[in-house]
C-alpha positions as CSV (number, residue, x, y, z in Angstrom):
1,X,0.0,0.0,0.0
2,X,1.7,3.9,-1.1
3,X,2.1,6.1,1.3
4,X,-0.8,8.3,0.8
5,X,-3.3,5.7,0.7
6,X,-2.3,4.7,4.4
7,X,-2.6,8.4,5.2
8,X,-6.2,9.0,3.7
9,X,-7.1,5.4,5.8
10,X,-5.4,7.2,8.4
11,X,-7.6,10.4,7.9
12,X,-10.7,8.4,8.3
13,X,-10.2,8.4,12.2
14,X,-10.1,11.8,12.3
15,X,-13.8,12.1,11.3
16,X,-13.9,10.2,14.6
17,X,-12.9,13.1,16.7
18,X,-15.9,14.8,15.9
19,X,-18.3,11.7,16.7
20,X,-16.6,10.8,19.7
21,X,-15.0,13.2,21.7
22,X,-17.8,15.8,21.5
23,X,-18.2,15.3,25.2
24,X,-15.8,13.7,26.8
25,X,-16.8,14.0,31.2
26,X,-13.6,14.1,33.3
27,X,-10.7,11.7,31.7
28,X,-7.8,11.4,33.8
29,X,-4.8,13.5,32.9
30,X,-2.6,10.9,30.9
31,X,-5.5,9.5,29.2
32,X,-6.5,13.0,27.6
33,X,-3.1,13.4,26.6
34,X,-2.7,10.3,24.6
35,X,-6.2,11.1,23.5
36,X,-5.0,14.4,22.3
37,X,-2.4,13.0,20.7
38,X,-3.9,10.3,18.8
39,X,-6.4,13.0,17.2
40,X,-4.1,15.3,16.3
41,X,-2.3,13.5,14.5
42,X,-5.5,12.1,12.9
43,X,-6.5,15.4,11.7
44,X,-2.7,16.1,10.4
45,X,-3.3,12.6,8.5
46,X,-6.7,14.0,7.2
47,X,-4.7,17.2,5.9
48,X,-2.2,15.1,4.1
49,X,-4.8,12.9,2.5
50,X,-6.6,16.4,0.9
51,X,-2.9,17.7,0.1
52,X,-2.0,14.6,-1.7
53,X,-5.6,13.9,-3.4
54,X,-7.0,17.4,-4.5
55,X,-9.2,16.2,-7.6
56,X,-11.0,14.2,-4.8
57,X,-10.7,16.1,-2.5
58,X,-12.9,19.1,-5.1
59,X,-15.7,16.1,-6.6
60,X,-16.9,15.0,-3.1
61,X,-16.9,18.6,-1.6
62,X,-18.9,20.0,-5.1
63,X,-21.4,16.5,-4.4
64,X,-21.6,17.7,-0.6
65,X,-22.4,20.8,-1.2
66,X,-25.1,20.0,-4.5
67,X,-26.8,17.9,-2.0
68,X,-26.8,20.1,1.4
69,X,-28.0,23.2,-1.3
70,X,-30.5,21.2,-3.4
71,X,-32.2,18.5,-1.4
72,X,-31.2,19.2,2.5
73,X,-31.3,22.9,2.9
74,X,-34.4,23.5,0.9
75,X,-36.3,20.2,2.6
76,X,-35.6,20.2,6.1
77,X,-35.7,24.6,6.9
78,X,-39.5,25.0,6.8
79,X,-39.5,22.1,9.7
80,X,-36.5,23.6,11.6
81,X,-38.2,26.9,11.5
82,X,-41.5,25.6,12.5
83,X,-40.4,22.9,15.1
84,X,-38.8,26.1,17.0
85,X,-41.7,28.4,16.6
86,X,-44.1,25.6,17.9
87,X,-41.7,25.2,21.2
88,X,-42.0,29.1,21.5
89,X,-45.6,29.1,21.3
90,X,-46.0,26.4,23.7
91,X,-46.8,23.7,21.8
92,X,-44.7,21.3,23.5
93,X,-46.3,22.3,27.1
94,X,-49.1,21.2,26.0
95,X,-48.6,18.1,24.3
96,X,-46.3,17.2,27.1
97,X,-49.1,17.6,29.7
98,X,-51.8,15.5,27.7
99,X,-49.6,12.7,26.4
100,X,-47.4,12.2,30.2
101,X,-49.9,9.0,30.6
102,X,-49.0,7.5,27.0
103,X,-45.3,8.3,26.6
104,X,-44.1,7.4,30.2
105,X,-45.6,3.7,30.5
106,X,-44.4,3.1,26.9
107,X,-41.0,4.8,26.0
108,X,-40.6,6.2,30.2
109,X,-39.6,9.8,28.6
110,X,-41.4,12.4,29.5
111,X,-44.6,13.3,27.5
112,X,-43.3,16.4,26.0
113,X,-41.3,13.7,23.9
114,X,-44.6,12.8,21.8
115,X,-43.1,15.9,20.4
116,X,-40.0,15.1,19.3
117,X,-41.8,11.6,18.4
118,X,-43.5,13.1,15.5
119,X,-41.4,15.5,13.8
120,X,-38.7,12.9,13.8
121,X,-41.1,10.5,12.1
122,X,-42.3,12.5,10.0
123,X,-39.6,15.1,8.8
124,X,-36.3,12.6,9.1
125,X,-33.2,12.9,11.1
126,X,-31.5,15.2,12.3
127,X,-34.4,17.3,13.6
128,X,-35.1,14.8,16.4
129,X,-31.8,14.9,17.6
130,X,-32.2,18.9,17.7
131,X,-35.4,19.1,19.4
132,X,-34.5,17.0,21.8
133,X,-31.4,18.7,22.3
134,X,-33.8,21.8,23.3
135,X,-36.0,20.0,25.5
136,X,-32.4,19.6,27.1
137,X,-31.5,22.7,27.8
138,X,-34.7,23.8,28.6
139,X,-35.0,21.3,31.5
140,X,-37.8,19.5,30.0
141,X,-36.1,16.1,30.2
142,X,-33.2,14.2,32.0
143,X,-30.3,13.2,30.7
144,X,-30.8,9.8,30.5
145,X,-34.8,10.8,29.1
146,X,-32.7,12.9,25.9
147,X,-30.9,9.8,25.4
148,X,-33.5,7.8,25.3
149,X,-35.3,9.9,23.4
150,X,-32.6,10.6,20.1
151,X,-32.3,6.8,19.9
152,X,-35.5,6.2,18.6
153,X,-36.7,9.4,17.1
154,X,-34.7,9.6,14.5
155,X,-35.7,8.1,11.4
156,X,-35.7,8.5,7.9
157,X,-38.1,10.9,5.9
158,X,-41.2,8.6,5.0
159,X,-41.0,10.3,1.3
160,X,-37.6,9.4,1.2
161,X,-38.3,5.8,1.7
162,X,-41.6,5.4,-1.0
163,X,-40.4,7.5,-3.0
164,X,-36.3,7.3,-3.2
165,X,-35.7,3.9,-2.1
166,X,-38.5,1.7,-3.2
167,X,-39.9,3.7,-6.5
168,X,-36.8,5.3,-7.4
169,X,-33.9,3.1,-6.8
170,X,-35.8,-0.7,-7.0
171,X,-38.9,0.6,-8.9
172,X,-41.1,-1.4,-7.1
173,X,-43.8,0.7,-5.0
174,X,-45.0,-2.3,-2.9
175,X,-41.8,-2.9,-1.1
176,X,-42.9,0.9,0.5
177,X,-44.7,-1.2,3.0
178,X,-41.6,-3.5,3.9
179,X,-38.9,-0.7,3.9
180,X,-41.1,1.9,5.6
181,X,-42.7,-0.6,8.4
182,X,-39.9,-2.2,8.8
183,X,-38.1,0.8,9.8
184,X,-40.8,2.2,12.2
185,X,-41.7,-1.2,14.1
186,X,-38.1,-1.7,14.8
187,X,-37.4,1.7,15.7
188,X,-40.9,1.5,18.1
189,X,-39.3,-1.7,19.1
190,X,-35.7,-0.4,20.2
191,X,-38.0,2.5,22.2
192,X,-39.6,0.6,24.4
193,X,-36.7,-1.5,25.0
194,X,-35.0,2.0,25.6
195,X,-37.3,2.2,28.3
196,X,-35.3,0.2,31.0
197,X,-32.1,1.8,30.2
198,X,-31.2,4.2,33.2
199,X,-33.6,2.8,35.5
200,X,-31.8,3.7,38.6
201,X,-30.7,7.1,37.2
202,X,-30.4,9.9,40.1
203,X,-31.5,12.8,38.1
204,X,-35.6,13.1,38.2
205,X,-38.4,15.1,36.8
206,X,-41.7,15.7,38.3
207,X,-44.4,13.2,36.7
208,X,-47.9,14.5,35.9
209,X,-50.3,13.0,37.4
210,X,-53.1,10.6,35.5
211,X,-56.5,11.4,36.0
212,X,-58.6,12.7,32.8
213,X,-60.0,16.0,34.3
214,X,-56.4,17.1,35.7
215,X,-54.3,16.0,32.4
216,X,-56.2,18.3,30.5
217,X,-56.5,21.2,32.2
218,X,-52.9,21.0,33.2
219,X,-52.2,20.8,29.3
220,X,-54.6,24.1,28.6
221,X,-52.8,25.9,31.9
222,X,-49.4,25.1,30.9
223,X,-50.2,26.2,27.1
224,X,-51.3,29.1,28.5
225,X,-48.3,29.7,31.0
226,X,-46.0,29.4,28.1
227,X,-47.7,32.3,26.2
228,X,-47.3,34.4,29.3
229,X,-43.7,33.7,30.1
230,X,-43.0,34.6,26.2
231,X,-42.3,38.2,26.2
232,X,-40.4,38.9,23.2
233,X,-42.3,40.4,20.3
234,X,-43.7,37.9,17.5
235,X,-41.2,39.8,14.9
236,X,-38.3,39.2,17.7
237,X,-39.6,35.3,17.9
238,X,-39.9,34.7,14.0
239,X,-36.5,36.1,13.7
240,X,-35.0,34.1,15.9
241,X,-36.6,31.2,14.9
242,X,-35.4,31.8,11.8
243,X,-31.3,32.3,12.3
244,X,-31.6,28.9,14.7
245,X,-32.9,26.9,12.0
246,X,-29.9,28.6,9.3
247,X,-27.5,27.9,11.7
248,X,-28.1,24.1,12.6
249,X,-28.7,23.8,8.8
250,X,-25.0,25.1,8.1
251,X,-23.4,23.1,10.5
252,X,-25.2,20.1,9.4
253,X,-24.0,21.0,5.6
254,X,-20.5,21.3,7.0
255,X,-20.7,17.5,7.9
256,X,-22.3,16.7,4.8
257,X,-19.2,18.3,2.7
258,X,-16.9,16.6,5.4
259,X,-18.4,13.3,5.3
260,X,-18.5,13.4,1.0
261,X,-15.0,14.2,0.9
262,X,-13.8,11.2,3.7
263,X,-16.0,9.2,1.4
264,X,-13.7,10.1,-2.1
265,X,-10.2,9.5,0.0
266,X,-11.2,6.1,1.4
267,X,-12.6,4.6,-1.8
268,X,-9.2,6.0,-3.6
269,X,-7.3,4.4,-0.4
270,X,-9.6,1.5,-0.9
271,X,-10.6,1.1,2.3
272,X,-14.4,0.3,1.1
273,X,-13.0,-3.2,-0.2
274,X,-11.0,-4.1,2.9
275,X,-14.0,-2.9,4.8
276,X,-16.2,-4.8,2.5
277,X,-13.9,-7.8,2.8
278,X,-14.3,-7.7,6.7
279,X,-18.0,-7.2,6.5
280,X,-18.4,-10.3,4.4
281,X,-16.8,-12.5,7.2
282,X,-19.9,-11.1,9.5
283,X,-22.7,-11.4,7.1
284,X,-21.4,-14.3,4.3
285,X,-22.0,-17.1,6.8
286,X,-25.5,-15.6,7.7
287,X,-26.6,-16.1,3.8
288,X,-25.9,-12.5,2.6
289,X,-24.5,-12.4,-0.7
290,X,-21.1,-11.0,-1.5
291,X,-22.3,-8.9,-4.0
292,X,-23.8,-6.6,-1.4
293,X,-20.9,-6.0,1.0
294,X,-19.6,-3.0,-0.9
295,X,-22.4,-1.2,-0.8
296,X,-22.7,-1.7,3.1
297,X,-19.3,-0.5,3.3
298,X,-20.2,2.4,1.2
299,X,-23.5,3.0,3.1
300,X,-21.4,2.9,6.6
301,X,-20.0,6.2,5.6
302,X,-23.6,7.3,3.6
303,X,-26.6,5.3,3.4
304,X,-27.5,7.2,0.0
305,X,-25.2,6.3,-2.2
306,X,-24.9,2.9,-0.5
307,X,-28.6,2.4,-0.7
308,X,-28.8,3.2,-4.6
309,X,-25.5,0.2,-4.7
310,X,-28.0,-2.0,-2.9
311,X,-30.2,-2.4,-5.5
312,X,-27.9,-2.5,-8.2
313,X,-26.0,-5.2,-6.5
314,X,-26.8,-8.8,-7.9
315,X,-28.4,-10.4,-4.9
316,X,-32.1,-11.9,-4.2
317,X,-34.9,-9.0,-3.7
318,X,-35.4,-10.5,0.3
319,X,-31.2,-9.5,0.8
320,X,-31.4,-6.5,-0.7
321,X,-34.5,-5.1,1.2
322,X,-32.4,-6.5,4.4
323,X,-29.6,-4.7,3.5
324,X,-31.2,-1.4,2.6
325,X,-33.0,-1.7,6.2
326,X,-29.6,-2.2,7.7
327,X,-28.0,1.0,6.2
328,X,-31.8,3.2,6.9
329,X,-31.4,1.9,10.4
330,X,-27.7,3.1,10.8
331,X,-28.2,6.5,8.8
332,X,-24.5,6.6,8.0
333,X,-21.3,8.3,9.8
334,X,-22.6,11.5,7.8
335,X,-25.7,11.5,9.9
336,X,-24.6,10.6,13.4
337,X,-21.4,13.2,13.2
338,X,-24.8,15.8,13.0
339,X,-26.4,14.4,15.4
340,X,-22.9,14.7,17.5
341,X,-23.3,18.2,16.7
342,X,-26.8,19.0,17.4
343,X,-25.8,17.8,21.0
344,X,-22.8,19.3,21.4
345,X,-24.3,22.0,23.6
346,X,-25.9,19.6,26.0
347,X,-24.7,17.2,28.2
348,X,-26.5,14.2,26.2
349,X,-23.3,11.3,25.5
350,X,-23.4,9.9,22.1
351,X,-22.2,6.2,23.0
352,X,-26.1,5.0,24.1
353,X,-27.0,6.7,20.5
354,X,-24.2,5.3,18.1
355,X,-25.3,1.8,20.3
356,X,-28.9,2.2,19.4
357,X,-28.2,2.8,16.0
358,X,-26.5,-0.7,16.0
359,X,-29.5,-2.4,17.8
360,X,-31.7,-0.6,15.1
361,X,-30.0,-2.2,12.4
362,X,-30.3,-5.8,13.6
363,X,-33.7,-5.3,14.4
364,X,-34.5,-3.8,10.7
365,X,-33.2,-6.3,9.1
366,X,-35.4,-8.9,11.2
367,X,-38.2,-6.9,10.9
368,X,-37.9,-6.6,7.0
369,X,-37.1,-10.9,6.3
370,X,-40.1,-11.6,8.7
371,X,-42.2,-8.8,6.7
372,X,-41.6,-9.4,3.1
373,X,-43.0,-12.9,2.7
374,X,-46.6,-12.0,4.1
375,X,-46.4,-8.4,3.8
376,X,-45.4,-7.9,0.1
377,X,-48.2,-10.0,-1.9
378,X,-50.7,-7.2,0.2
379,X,-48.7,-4.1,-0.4
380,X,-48.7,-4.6,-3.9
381,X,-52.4,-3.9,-4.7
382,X,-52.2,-1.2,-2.3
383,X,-49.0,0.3,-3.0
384,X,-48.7,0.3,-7.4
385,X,-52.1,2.5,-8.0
386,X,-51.6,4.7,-4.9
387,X,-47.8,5.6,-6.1
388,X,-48.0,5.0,-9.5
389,X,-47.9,9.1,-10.0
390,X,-44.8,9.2,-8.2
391,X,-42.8,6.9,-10.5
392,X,-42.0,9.9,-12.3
393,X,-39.6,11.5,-9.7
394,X,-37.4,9.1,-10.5
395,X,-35.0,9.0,-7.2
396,X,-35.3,12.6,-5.2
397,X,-39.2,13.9,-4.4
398,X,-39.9,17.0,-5.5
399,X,-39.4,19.9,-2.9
400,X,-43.3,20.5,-2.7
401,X,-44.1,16.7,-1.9
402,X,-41.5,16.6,0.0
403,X,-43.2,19.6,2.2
404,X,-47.0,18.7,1.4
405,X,-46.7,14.9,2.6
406,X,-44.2,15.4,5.8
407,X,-46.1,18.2,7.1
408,X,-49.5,15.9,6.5
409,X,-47.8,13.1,8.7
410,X,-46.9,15.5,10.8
411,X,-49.9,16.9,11.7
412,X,-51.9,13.6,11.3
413,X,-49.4,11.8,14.0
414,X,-49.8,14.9,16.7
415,X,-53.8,14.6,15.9
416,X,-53.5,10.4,16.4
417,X,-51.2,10.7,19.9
418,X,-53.7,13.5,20.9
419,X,-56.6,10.8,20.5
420,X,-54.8,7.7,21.6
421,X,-53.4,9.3,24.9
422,X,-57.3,11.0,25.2
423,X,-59.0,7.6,25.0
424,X,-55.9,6.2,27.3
425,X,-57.2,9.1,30.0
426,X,-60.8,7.9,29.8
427,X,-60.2,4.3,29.7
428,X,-58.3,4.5,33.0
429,X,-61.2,6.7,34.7
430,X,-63.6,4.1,33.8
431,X,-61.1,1.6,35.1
432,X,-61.3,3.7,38.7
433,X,-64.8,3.7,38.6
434,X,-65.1,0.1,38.1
């Protein structure tokens, strides 16, 4: 191997640094120093790899920033700017008062997490990482409760997965049903599982109390406390509203241009086929075909460009929907470093997060060879009329769709927990008065 392709594997570590030692809490003196050491001279490696590679270096920065301008920016700033204007206006209060009886029991975080629940459903990650990361700082939530909550409210965009994955790259509309449950049930799945993590923590918040008469005027009271406690004028709130969401949105184009140009050194370095190599010992004896393993090396770094190699690999339809599952669930070192550094203010670890992402990905992939033997003869006369329109965006949704259907989700998933946690109230007062 030359010397510069042992430098750009080298320089792959130092997109580490920003994953892992966003927080680090109290290391001992020699073990910060070696610590120190070892990413410094990761990020000199890094430098060397750009010096000695500049073509690359220019072709995954100009596909980083295409794709931050064109698809990212555009897609995800209405839902930054409206996810911060609805915790201004006390929209989280409220829905934290009314669903405390529905969101403890089931995911033990706090009810003001249905929240973060729904826009990170519906709108795709990072946004759950970043609202959660203000429930944070607000007090809203414990530490372990954030934790909990940005390992299973981040998600894919819905559109992305209909239209994107199963339209655009497979062209087959009734795997929508596969990819797309498969994703949610697991992630549902690793939720209430995240439950009992942290049991015994120390830190506590106050509980609201269950009865059906109390929940709900609580919710109204604490709606109405939060308009009172805002005092800055509705220009002042807009505007601020506004230069949060531009912000987070830069710094999470930054990682997208980082993460594109690790992406060109390693493949040059060819680190992908080693990688793949190793995979294949993992998976081969499983049943996975060999043919896949470079695209899960790719999609390790970027689950776009290794869920397009997915289904171009030469590998049965039930491994490749596994696969694509696999790479959803894990969302890519792109993603997490911007989840790193949506958190970065807070006190929230990443460990438990880059851990759930793993336990995400196994259960994906169970989730989607269960589902696509009974699940897939169904979808198909459901699925091909309802999305035969959308064959036509080929792989990326149009920004409008993209808007029009998240923002439907959205509102339709706060309007369900509103009526599930509502039902939940009464069911228990009938319960008492039985």
């Amino acid at each position: 191997m030359s010397f510069p392709s042992i430098i750009i594997i080298l320089s792959f570590f130092a997109a580490l640094f920003i994953l892992l030692s966003v927080r680090r809490s109290g290391p001992k003196k020699a073990s910060g120093t070696i610590s120190g050491l070892f990413w410094t001279t990761c990020a000199v490696a890094f430098a060397a790899g750009m010096v000695s590679h500049p073509a690359e270096v220019y072709a995954g920065a100009t596909m980083g920033l295409k794709t931050w301008w064109n698809i990212v920016f555009p897609s995800l700033l209405p839902f930054f700017i409206v996810s911060e204007l609805l915790m201004n206006f006390g929209l989280v209060s409220f829905t934290g008062a009314l669903m405390e009886p529905l969101m403890r029991p089931l995911f033990n975080v706090p009810g003001c997490g249905s929240f973060v629940m729904c826009i990170g459903y519906t709108s795709g990650y990072p946004i759950g990482a970043m609202v959660t990361a203000r429930l944070r700082s607000q007090k809203l939530c414990t530490r372990i409760e954030a934790e909990r909550l940005i390992s299973f409210t981040n998600n894919s965009s819905p559109l992305f997965m209909i239209v994107a994955v199963s339209v655009g790259m497979f062209g087959r509309p009734e795997l929508a049903v596969v990819i797309a449950g498969s994703h949610y049930l697991s992630n549902l799945t690793l939720g209430f599982l995240m439950r009992f993590y942290g049991r015994h923590d120390s830190e506590t918040m106050p509980v609201r109390g269950y009865p059906f008469g109390s929940v709900l005027r609580r919710a109204i009271s604490e709606l109405g406390a939060a308009w009172e406690k805002e005092n800055r004028p509705l220009g002042r709130i807009i505007s601020d509203s506004v230069k949060n969401a531009v912000n987070s949105l830069l710094a999470i184009g930054g990682f997208i241009i980082l993460f594109a140009v690790i992406i060109k050194l390693v493949t040059v370095a060819g680190f992908i086929d080693r990688a793949a190599a190793a995979l294949g010992t993992l998976l081969c004896p499983l049943g996975f075909s060999p043919e896949i393993m470079p695209a899960l090396a790719s999609g390790f770094f970027e689950m776009t460009i290794g869920s397009k190699m997915v289904s171009e690999a030469s590998a049965p339809l039930i491994q490749q929907v596994a696969a694509v599952e696999m790479l959803l669930a894990w969302s890519g070192l792109s993603v997490i470093a911007q989840v790193a550094g949506m958190i970065s203010e807070t006190d929230i670890r990443m460990l438990p997060f880059v851990l759930a992402r793993l336990a995400h990905t196994a259960l994906a992939a169970l989730y989607a060879v269960f589902l696509f033997g009974p699940a897939l003869p169904q979808a198909q006369g459901l699925m091909v009329p309802a999305t035969a329109a959308l064959e036509k965006m080929g792989g990326s949704p149009p920004l409008l769709a993209n808007l029009a259907v998240s923002g439907v989700l959205l509102l339709l998933a706060i309007i369900s927990l509103i009526i599930i946690s509502t039902l939940y109230l009464a069911f228990r007062k009938v319960r008492i008065y039985l």
